[in-house]
C-alpha positions in Angstrom: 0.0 0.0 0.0 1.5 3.7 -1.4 1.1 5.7 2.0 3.7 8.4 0.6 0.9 11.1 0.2 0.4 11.0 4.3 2.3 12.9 6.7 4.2 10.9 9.2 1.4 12.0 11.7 -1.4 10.6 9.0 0.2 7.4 8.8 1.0 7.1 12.8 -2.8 7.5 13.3 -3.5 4.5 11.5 -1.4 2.7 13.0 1.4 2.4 10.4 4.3 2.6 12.4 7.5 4.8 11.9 10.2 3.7 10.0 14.0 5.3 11.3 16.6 5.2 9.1 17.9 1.8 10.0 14.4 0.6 8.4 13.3 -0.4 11.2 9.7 0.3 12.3 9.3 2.3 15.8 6.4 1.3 18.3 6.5 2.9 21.3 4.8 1.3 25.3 4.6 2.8 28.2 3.0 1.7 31.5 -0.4 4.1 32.1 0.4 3.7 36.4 2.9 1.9 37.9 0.4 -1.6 38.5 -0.8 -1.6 34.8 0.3 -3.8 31.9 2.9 -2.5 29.4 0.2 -0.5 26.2 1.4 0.7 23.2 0.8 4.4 22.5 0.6 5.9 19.0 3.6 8.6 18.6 1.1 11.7 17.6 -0.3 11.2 21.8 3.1 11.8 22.8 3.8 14.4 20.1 0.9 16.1 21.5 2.8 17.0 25.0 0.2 16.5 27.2 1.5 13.4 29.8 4.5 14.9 31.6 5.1 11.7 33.7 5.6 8.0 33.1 5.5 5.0 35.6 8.6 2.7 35.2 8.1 0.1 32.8 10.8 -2.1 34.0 9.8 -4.5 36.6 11.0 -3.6 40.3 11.6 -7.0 42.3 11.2 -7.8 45.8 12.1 -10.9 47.5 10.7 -11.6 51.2 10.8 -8.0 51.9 14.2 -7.4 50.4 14.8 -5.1 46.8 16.4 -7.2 44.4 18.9 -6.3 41.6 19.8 -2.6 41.5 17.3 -0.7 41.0 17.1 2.2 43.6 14.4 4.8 43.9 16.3 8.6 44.4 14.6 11.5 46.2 14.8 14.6 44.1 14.1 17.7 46.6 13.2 20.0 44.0 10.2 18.3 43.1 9.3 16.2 46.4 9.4 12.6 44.6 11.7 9.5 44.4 13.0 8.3 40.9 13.5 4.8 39.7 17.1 4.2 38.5 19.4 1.7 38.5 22.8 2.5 38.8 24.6 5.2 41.1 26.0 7.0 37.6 21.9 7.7 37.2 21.6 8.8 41.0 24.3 11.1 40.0 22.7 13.0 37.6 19.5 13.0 39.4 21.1 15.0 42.0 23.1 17.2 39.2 19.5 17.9 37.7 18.1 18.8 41.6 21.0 20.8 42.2 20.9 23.4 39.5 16.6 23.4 40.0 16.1 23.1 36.3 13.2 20.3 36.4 9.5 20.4 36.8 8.9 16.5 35.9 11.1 13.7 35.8 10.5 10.1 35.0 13.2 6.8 35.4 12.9 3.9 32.8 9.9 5.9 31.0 9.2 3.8 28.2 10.4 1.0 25.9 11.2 1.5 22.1 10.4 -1.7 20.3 12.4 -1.4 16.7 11.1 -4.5 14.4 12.8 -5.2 11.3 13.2 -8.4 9.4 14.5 -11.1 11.2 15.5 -8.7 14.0 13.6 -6.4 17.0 15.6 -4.4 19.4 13.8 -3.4 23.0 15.4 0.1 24.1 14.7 1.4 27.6 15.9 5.0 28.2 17.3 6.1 31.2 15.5 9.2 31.9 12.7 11.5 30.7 12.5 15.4 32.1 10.2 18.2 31.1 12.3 21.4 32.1 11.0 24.7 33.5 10.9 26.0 29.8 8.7 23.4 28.5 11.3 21.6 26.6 11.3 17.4 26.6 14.4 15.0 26.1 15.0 11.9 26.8 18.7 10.8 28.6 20.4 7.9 28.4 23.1 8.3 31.3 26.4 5.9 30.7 30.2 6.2 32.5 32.6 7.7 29.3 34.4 4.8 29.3 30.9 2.2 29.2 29.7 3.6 25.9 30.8 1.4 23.3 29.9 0.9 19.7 26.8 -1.0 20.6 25.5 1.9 23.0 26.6 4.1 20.4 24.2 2.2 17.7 21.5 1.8 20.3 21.7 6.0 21.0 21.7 6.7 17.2 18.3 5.1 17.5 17.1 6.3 19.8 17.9 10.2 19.2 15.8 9.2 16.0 12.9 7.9 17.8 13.1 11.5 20.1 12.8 13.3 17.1 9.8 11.7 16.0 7.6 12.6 18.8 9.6 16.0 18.9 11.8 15.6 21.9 15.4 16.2 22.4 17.8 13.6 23.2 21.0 13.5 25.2 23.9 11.1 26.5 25.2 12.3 29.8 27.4 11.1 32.5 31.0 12.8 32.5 29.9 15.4 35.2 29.6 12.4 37.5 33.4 12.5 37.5 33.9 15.7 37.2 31.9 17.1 40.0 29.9 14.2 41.2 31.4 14.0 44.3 31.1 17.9 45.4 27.1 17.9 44.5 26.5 14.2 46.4 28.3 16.3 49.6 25.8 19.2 49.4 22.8 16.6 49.1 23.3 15.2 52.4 22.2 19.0 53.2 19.9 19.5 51.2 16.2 18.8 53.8 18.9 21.7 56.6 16.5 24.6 56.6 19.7 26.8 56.8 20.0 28.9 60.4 18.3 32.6 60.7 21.7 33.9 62.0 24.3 31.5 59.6 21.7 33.4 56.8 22.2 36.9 58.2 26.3 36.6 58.7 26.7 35.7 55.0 24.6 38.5 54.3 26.9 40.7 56.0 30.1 39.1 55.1 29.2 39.9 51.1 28.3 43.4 52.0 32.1 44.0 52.7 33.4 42.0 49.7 31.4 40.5 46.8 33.9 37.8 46.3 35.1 35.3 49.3 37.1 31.9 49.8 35.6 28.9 51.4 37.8 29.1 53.8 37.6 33.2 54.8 33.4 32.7 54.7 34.2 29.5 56.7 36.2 31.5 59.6 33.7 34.1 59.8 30.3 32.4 59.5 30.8 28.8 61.2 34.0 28.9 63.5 34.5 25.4 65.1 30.7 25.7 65.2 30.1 21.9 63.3 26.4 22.7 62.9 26.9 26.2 61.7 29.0 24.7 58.8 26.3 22.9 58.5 24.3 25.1 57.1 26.4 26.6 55.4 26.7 23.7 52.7 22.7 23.9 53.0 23.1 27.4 51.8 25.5 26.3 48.9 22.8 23.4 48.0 20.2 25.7 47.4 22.4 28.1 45.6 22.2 31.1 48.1 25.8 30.8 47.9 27.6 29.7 44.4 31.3 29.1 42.8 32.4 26.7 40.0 31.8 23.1 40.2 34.9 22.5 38.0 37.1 24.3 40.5 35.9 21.7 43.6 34.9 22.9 47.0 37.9 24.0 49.5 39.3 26.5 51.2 40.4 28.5 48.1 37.7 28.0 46.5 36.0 31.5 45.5 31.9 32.0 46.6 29.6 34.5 46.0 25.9 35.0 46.1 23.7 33.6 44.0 20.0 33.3 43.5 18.2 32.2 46.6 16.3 29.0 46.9 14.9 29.0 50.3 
């Protein structure tokens, strides 16, 4: 049957699946709440924007009481909910995401790309799928630098082309896990301190004298030998109320300055 003279979104409502350029044919399932059976859902629904979150459609395992595997569910402050994912590389980013406040929905293991071709289907589970602040939707795939091999690289390709189709953005991430990782997983721990009236009011002041001050010199000032008041002064940091360069690590010489509060 000669379909050529429908638009992609004509032939996806009747049920003539996408072809990428692999030839394969693209069907798309998600789960409609977390206890339902996997359904497939045409790509114009999606394309349409209108579900924002997405139950896991892996299975999550328990064993006489006891999780099994490794998944792991993540508590994202920003937004008040816990996110499947199943490796601490995907934890990572979760709190990279929470850090900089840049979500307002965000799903783990969203959906499963079924790619059928001749003699061959692929199953594709992405990692992540976010709606931003500004509206904008991508799916991630989160993988360690040296994990992505040519196989991840030819299941990506695919998948980028299956984002496209339902108009979404799509993205490989995972080198800030090494590169700052470690400094944003020490300000999480922080991250429920409702930072202290008078910690809040001595930063104040000690930016009134100088716009620009080490860890170290806010340290001495703010905090002491005063454990707690330290304290809060990495809950200030989580939230942003005081900001410097991931890239240049936290320390004493480490230069802060205000930022935009998050309180």
């Amino acid at each position: 049957m000669d379909l050529s003279y429908l638009s992609l979104e004509g032939r996806d409502r009747i049920d003539f699946a996408p072809i990428i350029s692999t030839g394969e044919r693209v069907e798309i399932w998600i789960k409609p709440d977390p206890d339902a059976e996997l359904e497939r859902v045409p790509l114009h629904v999606l394309r349409a924007g209108g579900r924002e979150e997405f139950a896991p459609v892996r299975v999550f395992h328990k064993y006489r009481g006891r999780q099994q595997g490794r998944h792991i569910f993540h508590h994202v402050h920003s937004l008040g909910v816990s996110v499947f994912c199943e490796s601490r590389v995907e934890a990572a980013r979760l709190r990279e995401l929470d850090f900089f406040g840049v979500l307002r929905t965000v799903s783990g293991q969203p959906l499963k790309v079924v790619l059928r071709a001749p003699g061959r289907t692929r199953r594709l589970v992405p990692d992540f799928f976010l709606v931003r602040k500004d509206d904008s939707r991508a799916l991630e795939d989160v993988r360690a630098p040296d994990r992505r091999d040519d196989a991840f690289w030819e299941r990506s390709r695919a998948m980028e082309e299956v984002a496209q189709l339902v108009g979404w953005q799509y993205s490989v991430v995972g080198e800030s896990s090494e590169e700052h990782g470690h400094v944003i997983e020490l300000l999480n721990a922080y991250a429920t301190l409702r930072p202290r009236l008078d910690v809040l009011r001595g930063v104040e002041g000690a930016f009134r004298e100088s716009e620009v001050l080490t860890f170290g010199e806010l340290k001495i000032r703010c905090a002491g030998q005063d454990q707690v008041a330290l304290a809060h002064l990495y809950a200030l940091m989580w939230r942003r109320v005081i900001v410097f360069e991931l890239s240049q690590g936290l320390h004493s010489e480490t230069p802060l300055r205000l930022g935009v509060e998050r309180l």
